[in-house]
C-alpha positions in Angstrom: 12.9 -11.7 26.8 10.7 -14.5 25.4 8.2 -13.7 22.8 6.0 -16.5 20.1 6.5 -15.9 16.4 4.4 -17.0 13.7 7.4 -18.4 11.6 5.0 -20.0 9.4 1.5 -20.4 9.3 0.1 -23.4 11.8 -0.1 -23.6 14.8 2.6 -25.8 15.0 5.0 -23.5 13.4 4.7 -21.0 16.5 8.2 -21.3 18.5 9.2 -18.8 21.2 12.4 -17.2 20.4 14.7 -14.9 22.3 14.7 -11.3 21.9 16.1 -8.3 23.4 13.6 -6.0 26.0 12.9 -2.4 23.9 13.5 0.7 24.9 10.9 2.5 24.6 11.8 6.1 22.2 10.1 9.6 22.1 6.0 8.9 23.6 6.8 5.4 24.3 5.9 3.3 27.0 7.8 0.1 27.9 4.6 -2.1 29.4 5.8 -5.9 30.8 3.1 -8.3 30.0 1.4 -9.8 32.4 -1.7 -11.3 30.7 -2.9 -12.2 26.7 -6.4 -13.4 26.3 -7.4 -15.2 23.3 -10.0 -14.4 20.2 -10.7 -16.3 17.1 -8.9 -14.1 15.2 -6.0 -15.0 16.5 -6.5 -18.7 15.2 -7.2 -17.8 11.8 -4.1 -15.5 11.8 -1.8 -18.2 13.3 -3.4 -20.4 10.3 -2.7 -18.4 7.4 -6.3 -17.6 7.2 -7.0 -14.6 8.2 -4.3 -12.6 6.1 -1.7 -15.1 4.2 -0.2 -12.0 3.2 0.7 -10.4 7.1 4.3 -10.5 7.0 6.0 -12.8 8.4 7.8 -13.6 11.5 4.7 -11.7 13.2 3.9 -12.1 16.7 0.7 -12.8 17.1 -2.2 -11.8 19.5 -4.2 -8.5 19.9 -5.4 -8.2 23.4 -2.9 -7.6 26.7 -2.9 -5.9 30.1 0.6 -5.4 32.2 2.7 -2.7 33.9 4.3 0.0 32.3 8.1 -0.3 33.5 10.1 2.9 31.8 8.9 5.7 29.7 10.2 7.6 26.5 10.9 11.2 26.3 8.3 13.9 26.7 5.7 11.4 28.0 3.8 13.1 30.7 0.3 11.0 30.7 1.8 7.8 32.4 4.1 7.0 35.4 6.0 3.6 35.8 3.9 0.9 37.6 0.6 2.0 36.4 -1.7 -0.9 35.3 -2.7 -0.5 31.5 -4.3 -2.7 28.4 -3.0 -2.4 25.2 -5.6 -0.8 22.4 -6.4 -2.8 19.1 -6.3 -0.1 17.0 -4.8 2.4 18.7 -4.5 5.0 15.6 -9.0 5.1 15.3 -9.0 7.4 18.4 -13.1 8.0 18.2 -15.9 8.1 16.0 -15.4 7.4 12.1 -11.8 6.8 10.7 -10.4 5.6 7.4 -9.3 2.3 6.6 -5.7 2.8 7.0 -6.7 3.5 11.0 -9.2 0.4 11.1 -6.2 -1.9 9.7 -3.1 -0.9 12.0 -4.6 -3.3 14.3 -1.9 -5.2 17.3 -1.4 -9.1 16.0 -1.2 -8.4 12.5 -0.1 -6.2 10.6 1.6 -5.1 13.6 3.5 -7.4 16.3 1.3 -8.5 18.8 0.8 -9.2 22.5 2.3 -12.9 23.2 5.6 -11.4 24.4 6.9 -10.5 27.9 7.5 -6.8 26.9 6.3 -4.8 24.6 6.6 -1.2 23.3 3.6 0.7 22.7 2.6 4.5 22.2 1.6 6.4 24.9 -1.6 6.8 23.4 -1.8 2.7 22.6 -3.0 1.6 26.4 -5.8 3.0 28.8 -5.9 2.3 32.6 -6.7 -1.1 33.9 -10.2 -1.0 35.8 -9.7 -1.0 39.3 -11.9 -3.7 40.4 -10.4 -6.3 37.6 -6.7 -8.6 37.6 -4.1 -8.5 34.6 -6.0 -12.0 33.5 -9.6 -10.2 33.6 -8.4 -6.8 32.3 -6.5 -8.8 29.2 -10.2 -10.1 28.0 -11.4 -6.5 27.3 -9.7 -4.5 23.7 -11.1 -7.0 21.7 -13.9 -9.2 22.9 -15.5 -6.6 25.2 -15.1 -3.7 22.9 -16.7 -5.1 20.1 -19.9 -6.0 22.5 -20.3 -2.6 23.9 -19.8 -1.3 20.2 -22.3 -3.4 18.7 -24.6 -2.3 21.9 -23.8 1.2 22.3 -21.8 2.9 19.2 -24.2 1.2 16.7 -26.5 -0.2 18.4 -28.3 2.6 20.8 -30.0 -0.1 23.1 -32.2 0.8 25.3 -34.0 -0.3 28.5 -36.4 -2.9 27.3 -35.1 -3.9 24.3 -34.8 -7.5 23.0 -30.9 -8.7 22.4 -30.4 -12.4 21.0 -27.0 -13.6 21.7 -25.2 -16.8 19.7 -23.2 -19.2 21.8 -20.6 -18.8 24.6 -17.7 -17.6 23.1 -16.1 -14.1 24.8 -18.1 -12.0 22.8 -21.5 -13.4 23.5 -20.9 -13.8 26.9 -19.7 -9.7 27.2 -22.8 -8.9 25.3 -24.9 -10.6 27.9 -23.1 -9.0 30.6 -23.6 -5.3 29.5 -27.0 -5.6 28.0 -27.9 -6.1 31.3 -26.3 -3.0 32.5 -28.8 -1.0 29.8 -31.9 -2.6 31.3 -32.3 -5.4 28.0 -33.6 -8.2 27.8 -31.6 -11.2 27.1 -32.8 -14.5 24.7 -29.5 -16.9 23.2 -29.3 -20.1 20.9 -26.6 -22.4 22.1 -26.3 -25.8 21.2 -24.9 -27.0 24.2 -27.0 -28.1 26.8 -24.5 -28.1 29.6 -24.1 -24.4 29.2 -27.6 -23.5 28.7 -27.7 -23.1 32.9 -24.2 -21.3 32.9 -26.2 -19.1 30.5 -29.2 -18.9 32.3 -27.1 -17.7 35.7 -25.6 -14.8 33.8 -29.4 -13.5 33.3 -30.4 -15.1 29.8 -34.3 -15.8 29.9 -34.7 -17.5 27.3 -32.2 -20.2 25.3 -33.0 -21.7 22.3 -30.8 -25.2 21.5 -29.8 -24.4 17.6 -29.0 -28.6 17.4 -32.6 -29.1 18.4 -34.1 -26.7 16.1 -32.2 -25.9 13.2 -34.7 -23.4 12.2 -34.8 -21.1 15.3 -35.5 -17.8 13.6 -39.4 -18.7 13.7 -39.4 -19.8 16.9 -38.0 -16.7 18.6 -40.2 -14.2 16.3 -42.9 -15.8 17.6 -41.7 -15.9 21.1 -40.6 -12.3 21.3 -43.0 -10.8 18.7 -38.8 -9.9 16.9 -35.7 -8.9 18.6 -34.4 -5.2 18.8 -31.1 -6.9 17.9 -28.7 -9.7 17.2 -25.3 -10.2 18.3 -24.3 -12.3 15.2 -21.3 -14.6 15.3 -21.9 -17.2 13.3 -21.9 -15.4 9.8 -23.3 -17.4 6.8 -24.1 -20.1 9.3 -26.3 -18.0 11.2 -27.7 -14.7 9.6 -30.4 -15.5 7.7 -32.0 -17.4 10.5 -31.0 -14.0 12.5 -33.0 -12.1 10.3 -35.9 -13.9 10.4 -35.9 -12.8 14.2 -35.9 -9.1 14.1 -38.8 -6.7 14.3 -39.1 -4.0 12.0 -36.4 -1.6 11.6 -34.0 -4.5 14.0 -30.1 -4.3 13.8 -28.3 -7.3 13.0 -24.7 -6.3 14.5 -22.4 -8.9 12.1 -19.2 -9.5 14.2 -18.2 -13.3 13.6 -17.6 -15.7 10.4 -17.8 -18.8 12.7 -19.4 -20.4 10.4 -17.9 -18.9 7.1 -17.7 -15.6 5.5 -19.8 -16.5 2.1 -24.0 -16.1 2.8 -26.7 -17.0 -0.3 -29.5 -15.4 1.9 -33.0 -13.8 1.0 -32.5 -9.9 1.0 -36.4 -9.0 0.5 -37.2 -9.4 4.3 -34.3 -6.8 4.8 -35.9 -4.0 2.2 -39.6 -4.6 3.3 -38.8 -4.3 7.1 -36.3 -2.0 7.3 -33.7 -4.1 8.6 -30.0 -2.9 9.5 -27.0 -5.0 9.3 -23.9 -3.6 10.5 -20.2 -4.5 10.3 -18.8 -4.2 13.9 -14.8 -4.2 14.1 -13.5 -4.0 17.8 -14.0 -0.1 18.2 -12.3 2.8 19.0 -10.0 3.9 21.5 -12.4 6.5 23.1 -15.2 3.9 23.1 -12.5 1.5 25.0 -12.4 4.2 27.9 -16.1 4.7 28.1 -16.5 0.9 28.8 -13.5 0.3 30.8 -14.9 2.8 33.1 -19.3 1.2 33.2 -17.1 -1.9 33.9 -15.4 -0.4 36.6 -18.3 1.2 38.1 -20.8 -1.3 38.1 -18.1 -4.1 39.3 -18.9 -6.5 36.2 -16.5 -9.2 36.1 -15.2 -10.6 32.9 -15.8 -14.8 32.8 -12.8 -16.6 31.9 -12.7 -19.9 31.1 -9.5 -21.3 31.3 -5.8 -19.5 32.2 -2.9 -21.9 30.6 0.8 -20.4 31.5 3.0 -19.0 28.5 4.5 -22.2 27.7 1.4 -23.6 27.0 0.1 -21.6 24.1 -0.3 -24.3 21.6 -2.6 -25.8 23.7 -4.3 -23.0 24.5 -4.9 -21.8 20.8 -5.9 -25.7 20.3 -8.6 -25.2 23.3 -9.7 -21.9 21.4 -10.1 -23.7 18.0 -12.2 -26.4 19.9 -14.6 -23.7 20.4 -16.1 -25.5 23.6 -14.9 -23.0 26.2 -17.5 -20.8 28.1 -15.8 -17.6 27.9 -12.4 -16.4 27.8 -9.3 -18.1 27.1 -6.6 -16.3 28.4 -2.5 -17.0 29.3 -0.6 -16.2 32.3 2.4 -14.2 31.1 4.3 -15.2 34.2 
């Protein structure tokens, strides 16, 4: 089988090398891999700056979907030929875990997805949603999850509430998506003009161009009266302007570092109003399920911005470091 290795950091360094199909051992599942999608993570990992110490070769890539083809002993859950997506953290089952659960994590430490085949536990993949293909399916355990954990798991939103999204990336774009499924309303800063309709179709009300209007925070608060909550990507970019849009006792959910991971920012507005800013990480395995199956029953439909085929993953982690795409960036396993 053909698989990409991180042989050193750069995405220049990443050459597909040759490597015998597993057999999967004792509750194991064989899956072939029909899909990856892309997140920013991946980048920085294939960069060196993510972890320099992951050990290395690593294959990189968190998120897949594909067929499970021959089982392990004593597995009783799966059959070959079901359709299943591989968990990011497939040891933090549900609610709290400890850090050693939060850091076994697919695409470093452990081997990733960009490989034809791959073994995984039988507890490391939930079914594919009916109503989505192995390219839609592969944008969920990552980008999805960590929307609908940021809205649901932390976030408790609720029909009315005020949700300010950043940008187009996959997990804007998800939050977007299943806000609306909640009853919330919708408001984003982009600094794209182009995609400002895009947004607009997928039921934003109200979009604020960042390029424009540097200071945005203002504006919003006195738009909205303050957000319930932020989807935060940006990091030290972005979050003190985000706080300056919240209403009392608002969530800020801090999921990106776009814009770097270092923030001088004015913590008194956070004391004297309550404010909340949480840490989301992808999520658990039982949250996974719980979304895979809203997605499947309400029919929403991942937005994927461009598929490139397997030999084309340079370019395809180039277009994600570009940062221009309007959702997902995924690859076609073939």
């Amino acid at each position: 089988m053909k698989a990409v290795e991180i042989q050193n950091f750069g995405i220049e360094n990443l050459s597909i090398v040759e490597k015998d199909i597993p057999t999967p051992k004792r509750g194991e599942v064989l899956v072939k891999i029909h899909a990856v999608s892309l997140n920013f993570r991946d980048y920085l990992t294939i960069e060196g700056k993510y972890n320099p110490n992951y050990k290395l070769p690593l294959v990189p890539c968190s998120d897949s979907s594909g067929e499970i083809i021959a089982l392990g002993e004593d597995v009783i859950k799966w059959k070959t030929g079901d359709k299943v997506m591989g968990v990011f953290a497939p040891d933090w089952v549900s609610g709290t875990t400890n850090t050693q659960s939060i850091r076994s994590t697919l695409g470093g430490p452990n081997p990733g997805t960009l490989q034809q085949y791959r073994v995984f536990s039988e507890n490391g993949v939930i079914p594919l949603p009916s109503n989505l293909t192995y390219i839609e399916g592969s944008t969920l355990p990552c980008a999805a999850l960590t929307a609908w954990s940021a809205l649901t798991e932390f976030g408790k939103t609720q029909p009315g509430d005020i949700i300010l999204t950043q940008g187009s990336g996959g997990v804007s774009i998800f939050a977007i998506q299943l806000a609306s499924l909640f009853g919330a309303k919708v408001i984003a800063i982009s600094g794209s003009e182009e995609k400002e309709e895009k947004l607009k179709q997928l039921g934003v009300s109200t979009i604020i161009n960042y390029k424009k209007n540097p200071k945005w925070g203002k504006e919003i608060k006195s738009l909205t009266g303050g957000v319930d909550h932020v989807i935060d990507v940006g990091g030290s970019e972005t979050l003190e302007e985000s706080i300056k849009t919240l209403k009392p006792f608002g969530q800020i959910s801090l999921i990106g570092i776009l814009g770097g991971s270092m923030a001088n920012i004015n913590l008194l507005p956070i004391l004297m109003q309550n404010i909340k800013i949480q840490g989301i990480l992808v999520g658990s395995k039982s949250a996974f399920e719980s979304m895979s199956r809203a997605i499947e029953i309400n029919n929403l439909r991942p937005i994927i911005n461009h598929v490139f085929s397997f030999s084309e993953h340079r370019e395809a982690i180039r277009s994600l470091k570009s940062g221009s795409q309007f959702g997902k960036i995924c690859i076609n396993m073939g």
